[in-house]
VOPA-277886 format. One line per field, with one value per atom (N, C-alpha, C): x, y, z; residue number from 1. Coordinates in nm, 3 decimals. Layout:
<recs>
c1 [X  ...]
c2 [Y  ...]
c3 [Z  ...]
nr [NUM  ...]
</recs>
This chain:
<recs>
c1 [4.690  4.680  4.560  4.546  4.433  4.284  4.310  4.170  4.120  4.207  4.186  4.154  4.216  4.191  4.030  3.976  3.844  3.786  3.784  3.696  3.703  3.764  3.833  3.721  3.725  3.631  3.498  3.473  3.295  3.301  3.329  3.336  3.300  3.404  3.365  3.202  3.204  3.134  2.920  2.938  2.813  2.816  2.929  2.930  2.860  2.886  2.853  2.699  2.623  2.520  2.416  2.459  2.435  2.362  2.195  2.151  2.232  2.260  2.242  2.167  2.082  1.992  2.060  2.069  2.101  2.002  2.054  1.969  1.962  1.852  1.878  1.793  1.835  1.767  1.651  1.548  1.406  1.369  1.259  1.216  1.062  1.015  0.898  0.793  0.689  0.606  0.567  0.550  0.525  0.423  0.311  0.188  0.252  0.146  0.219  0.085  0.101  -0.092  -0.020  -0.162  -0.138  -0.268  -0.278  -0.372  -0.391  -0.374  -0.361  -0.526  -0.525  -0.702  -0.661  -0.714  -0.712  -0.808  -0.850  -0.988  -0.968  -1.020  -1.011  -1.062  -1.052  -1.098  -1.217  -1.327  -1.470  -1.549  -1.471  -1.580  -1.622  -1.730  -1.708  -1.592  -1.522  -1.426  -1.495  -1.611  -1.685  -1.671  -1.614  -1.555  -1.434  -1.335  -1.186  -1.211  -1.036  -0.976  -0.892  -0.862  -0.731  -0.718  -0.600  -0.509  -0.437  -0.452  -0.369  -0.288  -0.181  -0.105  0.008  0.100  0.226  0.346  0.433  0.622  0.585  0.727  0.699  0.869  0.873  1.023  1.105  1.192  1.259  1.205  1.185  1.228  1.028  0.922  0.786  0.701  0.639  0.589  0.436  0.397  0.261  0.278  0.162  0.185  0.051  0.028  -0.065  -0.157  -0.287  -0.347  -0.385  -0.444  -0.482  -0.644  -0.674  -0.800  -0.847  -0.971  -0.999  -0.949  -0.936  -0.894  -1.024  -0.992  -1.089  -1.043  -1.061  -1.050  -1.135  -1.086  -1.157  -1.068  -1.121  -1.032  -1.130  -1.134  -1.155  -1.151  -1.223  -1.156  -1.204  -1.184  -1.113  -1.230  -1.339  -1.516  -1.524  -1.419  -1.431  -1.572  -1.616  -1.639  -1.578  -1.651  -1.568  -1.630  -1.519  -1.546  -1.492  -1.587  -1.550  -1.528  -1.411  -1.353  -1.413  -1.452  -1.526  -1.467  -1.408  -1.292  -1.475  -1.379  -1.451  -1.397  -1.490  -1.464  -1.343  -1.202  -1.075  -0.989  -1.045  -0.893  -0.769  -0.829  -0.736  -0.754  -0.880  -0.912  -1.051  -0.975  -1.126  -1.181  -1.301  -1.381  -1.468  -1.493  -1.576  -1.616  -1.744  -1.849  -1.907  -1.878  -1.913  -1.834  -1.713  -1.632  -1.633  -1.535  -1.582  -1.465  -1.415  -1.299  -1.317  -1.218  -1.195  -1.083  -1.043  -0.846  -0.850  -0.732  -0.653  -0.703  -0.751  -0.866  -0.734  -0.784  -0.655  -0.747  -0.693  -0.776  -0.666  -0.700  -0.644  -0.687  -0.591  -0.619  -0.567  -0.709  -0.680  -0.717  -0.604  -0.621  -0.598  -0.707  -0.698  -0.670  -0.585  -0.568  -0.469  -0.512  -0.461  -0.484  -0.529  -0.476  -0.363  -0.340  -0.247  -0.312  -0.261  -0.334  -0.244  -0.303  -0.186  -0.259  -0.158  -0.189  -0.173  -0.219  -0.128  -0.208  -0.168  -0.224  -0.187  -0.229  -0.195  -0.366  -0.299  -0.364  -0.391  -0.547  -0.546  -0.533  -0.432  -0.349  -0.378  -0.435  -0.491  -0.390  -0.441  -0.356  -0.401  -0.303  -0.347  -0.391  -0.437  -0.466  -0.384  -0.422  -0.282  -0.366  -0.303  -0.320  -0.409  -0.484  -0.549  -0.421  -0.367  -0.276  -0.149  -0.166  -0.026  0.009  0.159  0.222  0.261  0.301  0.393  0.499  0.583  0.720  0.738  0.751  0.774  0.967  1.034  1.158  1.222  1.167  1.165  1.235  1.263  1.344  1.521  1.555  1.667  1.805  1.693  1.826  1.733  1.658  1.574  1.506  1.456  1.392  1.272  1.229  1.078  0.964  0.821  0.748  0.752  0.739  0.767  0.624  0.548  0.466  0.510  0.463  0.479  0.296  0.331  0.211  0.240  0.164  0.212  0.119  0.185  0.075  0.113  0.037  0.078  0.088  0.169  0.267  0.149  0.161  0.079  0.202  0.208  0.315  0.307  0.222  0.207  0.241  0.258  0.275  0.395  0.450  0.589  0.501  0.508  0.421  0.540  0.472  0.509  0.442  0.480  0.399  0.494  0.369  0.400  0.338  0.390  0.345  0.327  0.222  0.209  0.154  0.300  0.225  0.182  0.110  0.042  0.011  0.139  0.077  0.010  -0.055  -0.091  0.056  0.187  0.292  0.381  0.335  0.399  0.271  0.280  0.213  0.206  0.257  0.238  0.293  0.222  0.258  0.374  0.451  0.589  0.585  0.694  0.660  0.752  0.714  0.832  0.786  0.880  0.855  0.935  0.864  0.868  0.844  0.966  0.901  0.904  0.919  0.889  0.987  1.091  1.196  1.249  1.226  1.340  1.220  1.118  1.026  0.859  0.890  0.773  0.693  0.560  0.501  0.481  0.600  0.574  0.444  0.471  0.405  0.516  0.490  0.600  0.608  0.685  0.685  0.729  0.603  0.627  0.688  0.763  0.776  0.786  0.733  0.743  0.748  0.792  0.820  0.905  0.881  0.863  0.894  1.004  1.052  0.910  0.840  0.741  0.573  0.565  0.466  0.408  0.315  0.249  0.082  0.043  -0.036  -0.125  -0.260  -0.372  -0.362  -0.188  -0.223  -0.257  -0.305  -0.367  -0.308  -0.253  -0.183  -0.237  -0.258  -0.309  -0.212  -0.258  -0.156  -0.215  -0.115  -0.190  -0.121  -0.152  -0.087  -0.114  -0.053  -0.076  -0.010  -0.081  -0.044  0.006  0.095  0.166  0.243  0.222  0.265  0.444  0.513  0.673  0.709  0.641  0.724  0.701  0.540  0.518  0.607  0.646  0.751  0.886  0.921  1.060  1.051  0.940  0.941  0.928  0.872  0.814  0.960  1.028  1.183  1.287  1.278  1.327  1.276  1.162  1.095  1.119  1.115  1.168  1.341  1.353  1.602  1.569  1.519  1.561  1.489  1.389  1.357  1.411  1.525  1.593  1.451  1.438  1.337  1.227  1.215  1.135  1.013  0.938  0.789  0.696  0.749  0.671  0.741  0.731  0.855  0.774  0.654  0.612  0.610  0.707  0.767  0.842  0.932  1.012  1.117  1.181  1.277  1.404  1.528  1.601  1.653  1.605  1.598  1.488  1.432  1.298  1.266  1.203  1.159  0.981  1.052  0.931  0.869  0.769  0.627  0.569  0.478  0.407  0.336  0.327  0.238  0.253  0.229  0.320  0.226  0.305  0.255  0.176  0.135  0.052  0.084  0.095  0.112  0.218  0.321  0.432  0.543  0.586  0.661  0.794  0.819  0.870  0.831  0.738  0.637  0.569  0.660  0.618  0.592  0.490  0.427  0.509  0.477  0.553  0.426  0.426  0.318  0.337  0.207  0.190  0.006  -0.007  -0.135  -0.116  -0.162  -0.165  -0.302  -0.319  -0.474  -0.413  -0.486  -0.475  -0.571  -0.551  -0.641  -0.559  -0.631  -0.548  -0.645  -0.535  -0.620  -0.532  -0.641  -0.565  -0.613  -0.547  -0.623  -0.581  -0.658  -0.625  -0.551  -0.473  -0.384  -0.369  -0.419  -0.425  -0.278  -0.196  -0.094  -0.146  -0.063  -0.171  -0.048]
c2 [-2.860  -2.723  -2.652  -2.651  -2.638  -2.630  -2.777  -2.867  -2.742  -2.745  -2.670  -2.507  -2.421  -2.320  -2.344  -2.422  -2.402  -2.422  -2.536  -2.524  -2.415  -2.373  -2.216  -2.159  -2.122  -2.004  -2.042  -2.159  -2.233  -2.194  -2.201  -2.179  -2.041  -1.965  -1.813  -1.755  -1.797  -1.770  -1.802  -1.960  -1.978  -1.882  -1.809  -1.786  -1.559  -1.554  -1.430  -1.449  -1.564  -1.551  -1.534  -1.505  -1.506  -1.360  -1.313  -1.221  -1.113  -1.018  -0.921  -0.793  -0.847  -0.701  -0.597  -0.467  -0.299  -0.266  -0.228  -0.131  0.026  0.080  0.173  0.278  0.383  0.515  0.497  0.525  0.619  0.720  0.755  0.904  0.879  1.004  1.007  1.029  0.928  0.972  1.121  1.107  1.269  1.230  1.343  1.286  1.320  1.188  1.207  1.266  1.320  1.381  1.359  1.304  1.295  1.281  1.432  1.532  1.550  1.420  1.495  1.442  1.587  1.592  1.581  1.465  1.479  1.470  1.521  1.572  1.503  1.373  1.285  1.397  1.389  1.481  1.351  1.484  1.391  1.330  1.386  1.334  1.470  1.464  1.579  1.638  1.512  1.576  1.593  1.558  1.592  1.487  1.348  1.286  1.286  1.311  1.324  1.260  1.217  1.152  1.256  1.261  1.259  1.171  1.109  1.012  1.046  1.027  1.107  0.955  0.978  0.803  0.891  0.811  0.836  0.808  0.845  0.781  0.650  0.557  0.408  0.403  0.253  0.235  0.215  0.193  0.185  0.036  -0.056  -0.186  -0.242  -0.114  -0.176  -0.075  -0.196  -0.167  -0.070  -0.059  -0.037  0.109  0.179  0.319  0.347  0.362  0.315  0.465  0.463  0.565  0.652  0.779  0.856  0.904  0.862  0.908  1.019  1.133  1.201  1.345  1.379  1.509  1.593  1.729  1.797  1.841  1.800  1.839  1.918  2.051  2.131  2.145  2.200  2.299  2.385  2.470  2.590  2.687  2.735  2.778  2.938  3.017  3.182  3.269  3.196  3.236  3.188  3.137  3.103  2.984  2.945  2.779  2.649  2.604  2.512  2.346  2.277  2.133  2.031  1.987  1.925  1.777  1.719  1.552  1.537  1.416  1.340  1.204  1.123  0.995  0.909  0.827  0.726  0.647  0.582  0.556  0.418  0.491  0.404  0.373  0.459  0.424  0.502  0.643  0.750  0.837  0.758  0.787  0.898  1.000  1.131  1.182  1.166  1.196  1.298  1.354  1.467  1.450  1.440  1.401  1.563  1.621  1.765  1.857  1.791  1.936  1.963  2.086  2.167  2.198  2.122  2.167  2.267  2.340  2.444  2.512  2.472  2.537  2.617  2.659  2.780  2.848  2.757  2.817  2.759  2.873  2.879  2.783  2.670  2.660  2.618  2.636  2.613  2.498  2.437  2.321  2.370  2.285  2.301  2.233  2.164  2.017  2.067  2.031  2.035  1.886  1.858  1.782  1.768  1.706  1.724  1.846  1.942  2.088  2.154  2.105  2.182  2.207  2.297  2.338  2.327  2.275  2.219  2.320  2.411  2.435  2.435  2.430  2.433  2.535  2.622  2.657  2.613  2.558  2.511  2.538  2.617  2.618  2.467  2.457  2.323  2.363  2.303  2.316  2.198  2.268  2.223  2.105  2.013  1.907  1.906  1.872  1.845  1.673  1.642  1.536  1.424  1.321  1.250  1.166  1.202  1.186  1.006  1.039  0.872  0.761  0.815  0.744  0.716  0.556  0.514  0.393  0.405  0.316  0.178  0.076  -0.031  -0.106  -0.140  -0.156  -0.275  -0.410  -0.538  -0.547  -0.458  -0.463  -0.355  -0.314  -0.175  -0.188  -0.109  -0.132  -0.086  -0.098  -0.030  -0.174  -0.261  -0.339  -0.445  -0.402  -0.405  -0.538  -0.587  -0.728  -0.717  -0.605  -0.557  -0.494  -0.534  -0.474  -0.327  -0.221  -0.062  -0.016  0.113  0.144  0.304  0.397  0.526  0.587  0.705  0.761  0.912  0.999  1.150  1.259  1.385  1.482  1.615  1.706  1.845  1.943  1.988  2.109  2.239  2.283  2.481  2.533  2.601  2.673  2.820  2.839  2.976  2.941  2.857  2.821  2.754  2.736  2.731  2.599  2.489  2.331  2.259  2.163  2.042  1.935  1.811  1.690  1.580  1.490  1.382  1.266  1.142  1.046  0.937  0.879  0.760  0.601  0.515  0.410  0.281  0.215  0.065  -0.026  -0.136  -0.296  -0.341  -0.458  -0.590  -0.631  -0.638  -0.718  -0.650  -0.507  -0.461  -0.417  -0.373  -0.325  -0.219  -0.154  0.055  0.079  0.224  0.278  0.283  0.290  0.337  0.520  0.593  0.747  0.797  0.915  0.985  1.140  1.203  1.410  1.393  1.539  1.624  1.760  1.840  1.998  2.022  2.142  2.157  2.264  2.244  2.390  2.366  2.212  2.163  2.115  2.119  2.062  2.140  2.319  2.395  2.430  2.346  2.379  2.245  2.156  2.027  1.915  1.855  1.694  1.629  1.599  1.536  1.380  1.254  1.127  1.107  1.059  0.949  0.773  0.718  0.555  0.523  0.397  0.269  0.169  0.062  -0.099  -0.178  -0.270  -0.392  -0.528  -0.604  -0.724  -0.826  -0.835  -0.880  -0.890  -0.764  -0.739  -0.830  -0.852  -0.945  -0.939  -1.008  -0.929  -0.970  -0.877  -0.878  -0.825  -0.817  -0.698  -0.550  -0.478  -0.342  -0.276  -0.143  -0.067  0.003  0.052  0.239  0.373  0.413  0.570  0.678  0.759  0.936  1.015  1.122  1.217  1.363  1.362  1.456  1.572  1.679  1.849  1.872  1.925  1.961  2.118  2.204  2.289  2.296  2.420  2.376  2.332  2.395  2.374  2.198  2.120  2.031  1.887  1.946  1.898  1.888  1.993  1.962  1.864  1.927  1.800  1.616  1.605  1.472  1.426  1.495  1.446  1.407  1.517  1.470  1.335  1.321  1.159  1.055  1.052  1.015  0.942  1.010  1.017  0.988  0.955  0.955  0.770  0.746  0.628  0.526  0.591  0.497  0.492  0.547  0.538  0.431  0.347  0.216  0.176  0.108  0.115  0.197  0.219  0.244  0.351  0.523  0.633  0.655  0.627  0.640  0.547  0.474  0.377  0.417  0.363  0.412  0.457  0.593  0.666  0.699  0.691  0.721  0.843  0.984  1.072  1.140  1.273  1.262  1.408  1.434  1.486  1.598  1.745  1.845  1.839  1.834  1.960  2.043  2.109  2.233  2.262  2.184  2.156  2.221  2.324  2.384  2.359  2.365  2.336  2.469  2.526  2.680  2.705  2.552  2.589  2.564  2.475  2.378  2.404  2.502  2.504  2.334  2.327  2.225  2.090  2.060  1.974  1.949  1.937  1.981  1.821  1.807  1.665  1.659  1.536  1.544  1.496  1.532  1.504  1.609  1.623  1.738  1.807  1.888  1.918  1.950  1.850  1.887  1.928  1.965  1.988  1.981  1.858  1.837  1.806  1.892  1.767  1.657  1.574  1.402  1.368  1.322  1.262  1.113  1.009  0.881  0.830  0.685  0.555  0.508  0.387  0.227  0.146  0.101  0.032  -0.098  -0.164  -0.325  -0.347  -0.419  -0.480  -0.596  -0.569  -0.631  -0.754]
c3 [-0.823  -0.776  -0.839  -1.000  -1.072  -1.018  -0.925  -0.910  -0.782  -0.675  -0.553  -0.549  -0.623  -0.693  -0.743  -0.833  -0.922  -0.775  -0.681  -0.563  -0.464  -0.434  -0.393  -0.408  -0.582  -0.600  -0.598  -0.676  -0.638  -0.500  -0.406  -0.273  -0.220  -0.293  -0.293  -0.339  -0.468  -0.544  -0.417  -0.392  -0.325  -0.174  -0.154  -0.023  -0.068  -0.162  -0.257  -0.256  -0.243  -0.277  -0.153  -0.057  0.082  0.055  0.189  0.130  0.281  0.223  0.305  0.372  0.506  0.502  0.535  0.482  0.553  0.631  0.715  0.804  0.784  0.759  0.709  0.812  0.861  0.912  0.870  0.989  0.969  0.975  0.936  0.975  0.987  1.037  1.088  0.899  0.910  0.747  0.733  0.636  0.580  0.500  0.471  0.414  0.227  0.152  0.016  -0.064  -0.156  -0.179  -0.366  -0.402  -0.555  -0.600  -0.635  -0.652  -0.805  -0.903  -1.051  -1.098  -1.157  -1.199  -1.320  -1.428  -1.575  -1.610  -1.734  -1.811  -1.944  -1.942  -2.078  -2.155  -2.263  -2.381  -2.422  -2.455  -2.502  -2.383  -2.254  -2.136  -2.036  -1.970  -1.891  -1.784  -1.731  -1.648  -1.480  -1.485  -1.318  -1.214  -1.274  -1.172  -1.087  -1.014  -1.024  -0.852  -0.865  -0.765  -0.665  -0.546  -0.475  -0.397  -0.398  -0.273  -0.230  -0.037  0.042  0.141  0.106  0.212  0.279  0.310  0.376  0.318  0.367  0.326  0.428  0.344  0.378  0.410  0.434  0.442  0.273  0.270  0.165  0.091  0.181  0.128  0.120  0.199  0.186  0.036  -0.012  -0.180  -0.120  0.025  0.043  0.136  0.093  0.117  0.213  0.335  0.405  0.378  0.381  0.357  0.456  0.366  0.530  0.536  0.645  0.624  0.761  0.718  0.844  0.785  0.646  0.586  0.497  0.530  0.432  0.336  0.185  0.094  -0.017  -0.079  -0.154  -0.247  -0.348  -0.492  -0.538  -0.534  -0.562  -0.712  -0.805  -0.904  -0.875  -1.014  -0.991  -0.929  -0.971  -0.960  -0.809  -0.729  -0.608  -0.598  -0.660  -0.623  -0.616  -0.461  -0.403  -0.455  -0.498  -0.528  -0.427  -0.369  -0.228  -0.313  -0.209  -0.202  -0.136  -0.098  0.002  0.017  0.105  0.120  0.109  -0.001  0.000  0.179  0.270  0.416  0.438  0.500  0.515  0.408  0.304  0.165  0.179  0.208  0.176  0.028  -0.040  -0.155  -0.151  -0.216  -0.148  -0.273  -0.344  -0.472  -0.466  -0.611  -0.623  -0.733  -0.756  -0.863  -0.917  -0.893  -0.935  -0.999  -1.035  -1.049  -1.189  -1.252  -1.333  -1.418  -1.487  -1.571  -1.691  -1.658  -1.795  -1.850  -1.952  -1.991  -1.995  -1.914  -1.865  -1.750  -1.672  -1.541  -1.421  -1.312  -1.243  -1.086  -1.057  -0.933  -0.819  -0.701  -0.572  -0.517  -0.460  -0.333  -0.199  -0.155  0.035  0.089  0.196  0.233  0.380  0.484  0.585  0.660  0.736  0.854  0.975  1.071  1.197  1.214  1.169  1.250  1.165  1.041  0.965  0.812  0.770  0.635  0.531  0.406  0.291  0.154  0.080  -0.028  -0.138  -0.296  -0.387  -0.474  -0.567  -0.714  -0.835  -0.895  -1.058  -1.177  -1.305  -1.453  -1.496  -1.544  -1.629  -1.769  -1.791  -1.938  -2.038  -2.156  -2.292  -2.362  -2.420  -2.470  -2.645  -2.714  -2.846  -2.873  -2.972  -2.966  -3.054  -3.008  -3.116  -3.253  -3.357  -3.460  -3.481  -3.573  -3.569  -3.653  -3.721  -3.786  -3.668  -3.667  -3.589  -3.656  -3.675  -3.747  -3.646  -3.723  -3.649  -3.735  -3.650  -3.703  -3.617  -3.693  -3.672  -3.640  -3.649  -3.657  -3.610  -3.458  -3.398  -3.321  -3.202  -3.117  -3.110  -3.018  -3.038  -3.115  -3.065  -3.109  -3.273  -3.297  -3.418  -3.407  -3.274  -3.250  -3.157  -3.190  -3.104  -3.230  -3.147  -3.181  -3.165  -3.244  -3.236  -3.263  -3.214  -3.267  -3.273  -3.333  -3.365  -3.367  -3.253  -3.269  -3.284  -3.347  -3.370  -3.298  -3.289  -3.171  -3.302  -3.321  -3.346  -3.244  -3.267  -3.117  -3.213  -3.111  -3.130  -3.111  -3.245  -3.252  -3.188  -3.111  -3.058  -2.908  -2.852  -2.713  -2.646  -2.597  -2.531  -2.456  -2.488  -2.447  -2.411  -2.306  -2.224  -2.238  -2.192  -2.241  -2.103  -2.054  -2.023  -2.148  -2.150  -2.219  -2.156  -2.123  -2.087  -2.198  -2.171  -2.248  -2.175  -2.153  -2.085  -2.188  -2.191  -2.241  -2.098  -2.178  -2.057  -2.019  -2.009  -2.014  -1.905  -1.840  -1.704  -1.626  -1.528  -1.404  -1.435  -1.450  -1.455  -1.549  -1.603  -1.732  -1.765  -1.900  -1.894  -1.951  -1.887  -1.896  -1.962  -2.038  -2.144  -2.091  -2.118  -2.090  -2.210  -2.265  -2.395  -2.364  -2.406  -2.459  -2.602  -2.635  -2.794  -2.804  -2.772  -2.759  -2.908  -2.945  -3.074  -3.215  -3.162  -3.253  -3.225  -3.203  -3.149  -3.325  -3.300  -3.450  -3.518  -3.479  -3.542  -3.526  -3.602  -3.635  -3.548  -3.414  -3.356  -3.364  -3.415  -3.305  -3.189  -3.139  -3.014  -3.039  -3.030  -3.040  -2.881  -2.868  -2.831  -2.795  -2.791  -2.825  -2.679  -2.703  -2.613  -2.672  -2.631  -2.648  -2.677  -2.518  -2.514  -2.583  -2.687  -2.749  -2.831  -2.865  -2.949  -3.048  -3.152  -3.238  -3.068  -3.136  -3.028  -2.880  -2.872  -2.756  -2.756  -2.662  -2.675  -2.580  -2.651  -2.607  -2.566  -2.404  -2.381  -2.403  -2.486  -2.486  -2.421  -2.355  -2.327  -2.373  -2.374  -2.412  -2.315  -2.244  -2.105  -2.120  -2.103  -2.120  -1.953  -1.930  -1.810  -1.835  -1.691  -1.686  -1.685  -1.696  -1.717  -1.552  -1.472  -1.316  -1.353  -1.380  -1.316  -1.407  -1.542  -1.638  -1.557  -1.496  -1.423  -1.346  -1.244  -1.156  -1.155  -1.307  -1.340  -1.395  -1.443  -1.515  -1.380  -1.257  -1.184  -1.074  -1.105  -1.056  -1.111  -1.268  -1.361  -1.323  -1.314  -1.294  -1.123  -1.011  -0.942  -0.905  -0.951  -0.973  -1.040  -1.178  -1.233  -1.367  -1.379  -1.502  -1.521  -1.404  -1.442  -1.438  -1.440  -1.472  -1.343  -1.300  -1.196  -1.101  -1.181  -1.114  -1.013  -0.930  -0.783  -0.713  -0.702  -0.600  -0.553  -0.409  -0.328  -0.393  -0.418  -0.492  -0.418  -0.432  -0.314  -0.308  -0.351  -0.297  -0.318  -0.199  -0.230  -0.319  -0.375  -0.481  -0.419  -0.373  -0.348  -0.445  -0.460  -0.525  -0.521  -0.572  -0.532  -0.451  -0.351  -0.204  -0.113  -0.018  0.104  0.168  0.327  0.453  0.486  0.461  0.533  0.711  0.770  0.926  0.930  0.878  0.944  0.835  0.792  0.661  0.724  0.810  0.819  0.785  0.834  0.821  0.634  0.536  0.357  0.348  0.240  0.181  0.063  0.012  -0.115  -0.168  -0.332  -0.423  -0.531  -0.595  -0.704  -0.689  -0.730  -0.770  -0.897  -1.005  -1.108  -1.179  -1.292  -1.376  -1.531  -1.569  -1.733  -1.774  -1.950  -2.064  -2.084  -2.143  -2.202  -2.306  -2.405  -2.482  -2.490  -2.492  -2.485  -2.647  -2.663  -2.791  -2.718  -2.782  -2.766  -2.910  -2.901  -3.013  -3.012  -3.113  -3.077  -3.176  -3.103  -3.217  -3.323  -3.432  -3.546  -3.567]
nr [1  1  1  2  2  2  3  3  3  4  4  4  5  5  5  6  6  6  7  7  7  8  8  8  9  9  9  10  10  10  11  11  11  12  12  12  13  13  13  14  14  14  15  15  15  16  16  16  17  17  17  18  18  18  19  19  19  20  20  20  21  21  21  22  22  22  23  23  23  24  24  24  25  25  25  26  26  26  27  27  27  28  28  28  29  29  29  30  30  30  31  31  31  32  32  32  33  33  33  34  34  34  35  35  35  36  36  36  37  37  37  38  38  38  39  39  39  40  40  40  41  41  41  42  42  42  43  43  43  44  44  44  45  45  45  46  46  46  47  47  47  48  48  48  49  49  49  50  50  50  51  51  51  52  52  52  53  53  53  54  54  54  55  55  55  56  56  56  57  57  57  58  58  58  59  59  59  60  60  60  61  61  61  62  62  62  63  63  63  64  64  64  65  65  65  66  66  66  67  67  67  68  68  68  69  69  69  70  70  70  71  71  71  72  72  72  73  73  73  74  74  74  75  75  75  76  76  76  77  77  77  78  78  78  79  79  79  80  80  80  81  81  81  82  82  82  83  83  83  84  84  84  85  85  85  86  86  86  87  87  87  88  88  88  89  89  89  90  90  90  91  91  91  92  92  92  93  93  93  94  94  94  95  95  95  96  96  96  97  97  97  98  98  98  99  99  99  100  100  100  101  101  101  102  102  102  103  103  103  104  104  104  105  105  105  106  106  106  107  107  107  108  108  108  109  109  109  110  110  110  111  111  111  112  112  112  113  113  113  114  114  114  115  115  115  116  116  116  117  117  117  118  118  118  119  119  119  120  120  120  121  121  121  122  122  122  123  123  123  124  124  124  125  125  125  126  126  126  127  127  127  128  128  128  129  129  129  130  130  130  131  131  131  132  132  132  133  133  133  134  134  134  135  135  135  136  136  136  137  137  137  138  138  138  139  139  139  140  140  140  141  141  141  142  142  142  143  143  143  144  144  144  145  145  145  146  146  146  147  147  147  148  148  148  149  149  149  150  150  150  151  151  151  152  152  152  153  153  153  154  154  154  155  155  155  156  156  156  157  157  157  158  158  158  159  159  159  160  160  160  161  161  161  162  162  162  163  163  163  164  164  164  165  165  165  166  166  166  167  167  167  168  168  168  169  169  169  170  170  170  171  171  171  172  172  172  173  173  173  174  174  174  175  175  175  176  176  176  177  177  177  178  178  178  179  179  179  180  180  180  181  181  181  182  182  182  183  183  183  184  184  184  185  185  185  186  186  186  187  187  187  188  188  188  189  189  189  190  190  190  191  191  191  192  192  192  193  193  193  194  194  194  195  195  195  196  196  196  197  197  197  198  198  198  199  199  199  200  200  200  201  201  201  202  202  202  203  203  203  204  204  204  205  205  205  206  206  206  207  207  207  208  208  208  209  209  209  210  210  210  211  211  211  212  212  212  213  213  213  214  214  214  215  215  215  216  216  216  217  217  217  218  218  218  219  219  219  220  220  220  221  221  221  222  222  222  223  223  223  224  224  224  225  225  225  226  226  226  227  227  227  228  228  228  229  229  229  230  230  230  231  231  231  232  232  232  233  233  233  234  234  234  235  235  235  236  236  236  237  237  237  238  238  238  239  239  239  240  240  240  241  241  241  242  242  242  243  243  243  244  244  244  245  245  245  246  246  246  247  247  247  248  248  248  249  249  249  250  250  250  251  251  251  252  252  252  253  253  253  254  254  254  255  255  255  256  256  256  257  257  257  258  258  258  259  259  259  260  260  260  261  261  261  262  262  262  263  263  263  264  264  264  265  265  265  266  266  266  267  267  267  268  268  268  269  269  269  270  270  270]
</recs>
């Protein structure tokens, strides 16, 4: 009886491994715009990017681009810094522009016949300390390489922070949000660590100044992605930004217009 039972479930068990596709509802794309201008610290800042693609299906990794849009940003002195699409990416550049903290500038994205806007401050970043530690016995379960890097908070300012860290050992950055509601004034740490780490690899760090709206919004990209290397991949619910339709309030993109300083290192594990 024993014997028939264990084949039973082997039975069960290979029949579990069968794939199942869902079919899942469509909808018509919606344009996605990811508009974040960062201003390495120690560079001029006159190169910058925007990429304009679409919504995809749930189950495709590729976000098809858009091309045939006019793009400007604008700052308070009313000069205009024109994008220009590099031809069929969806990728639109401006070799001229003009960063300066606490300068208020506008985007305006024309296409099809509809007008897209946003306003956002480029907000000042502190820099992160040259001293970074490492911890051969880090980790949460104490069997990783750990590294520790530190920022000083301005204690006069009510600050936000994205963090970005990049080994060679994933595809896309991994991301942390910070405010300073609990540590405003401090010598703050940042940690960390990776199973996979090893001496001679090199770590990229940033340290990204973000406004509070654009902090909410990055936490909720963050939690709706599941936290994983890569929070702009297909998310299963979708997540506004500061973008409005000017013609189509129906018709809303999803994205951000952001404006930051950053200050990054490079960290070789020793």
């Amino acid at each position: 009886m024993k014997k028939y039972i264990i084949i039973a479930m082997g039975l069960f068990l290979i029949s579990c491994e069968k794939v199942i596709d869902v079919e899942l509802d469509t909808v018509e794309p919606r344009l996605v715009v990811d508009a974040s201008i960062d201003w390495i610290r120690n560079t001029s800042g006159n190169r910058q990017k925007i990429k304009l693609s679409t919504t995809t299906g749930y189950y495709n990794s590729d976000f098809p681009g858009v091309s045939g849009a006019s793009i400007v940003i604008t700052n308070s002195a009313n000069t205009d810094f024109n994008f220009v699409e590099n031809p069929g990416t969806g990728e639109y550049i401006c070799n001229n522009f003009q960063p300066a903290l606490g300068e208020n500038y506008t985007l305006t994205i024309s296409l099809n016949g509809e007008t897209y806007k946003a306003t956002e401050t480029l907000t000042g970043a502190p820099e992160i300390e040259d001293h970074i530690a490492q911890n051969n016995n880090g980790g949460m379960s104490g069997d990783e390489i750990e590294i520790t890097y530190y920022y000083q908070d301005n204690i006069n300012e009510k600050n936000y922070y994205v963090f970005s860290n990049k080994s060679p050992h994933i595809a896309f950055p991994q991301y942390k949000v910070q405010d300073d509601e609990n540590n405003n004034g401090g010598l703050n740490p940042i940690y960390y660590s990776d199973k996979d780490l090893a001496a001679g690899d090199v770590i990229n760090i940033k340290l990204i100044a973000v406004s509070k709206r654009y902090y909410d919004y990055f936490r909720k990209i963050l939690n709706a992605s599941g936290n994983d290397d890569n929070p702009f991949g297909t998310t299963p619910t979708a997540v506004r930004g500061n973008i409005n339709n000017q013609t189509n309030s129906a018709n809303f993109p999803y994205g951000y217009f952001r404006l930051s300083e950053v200050d990054t290192r490079d960290y070789t594990i020793q």
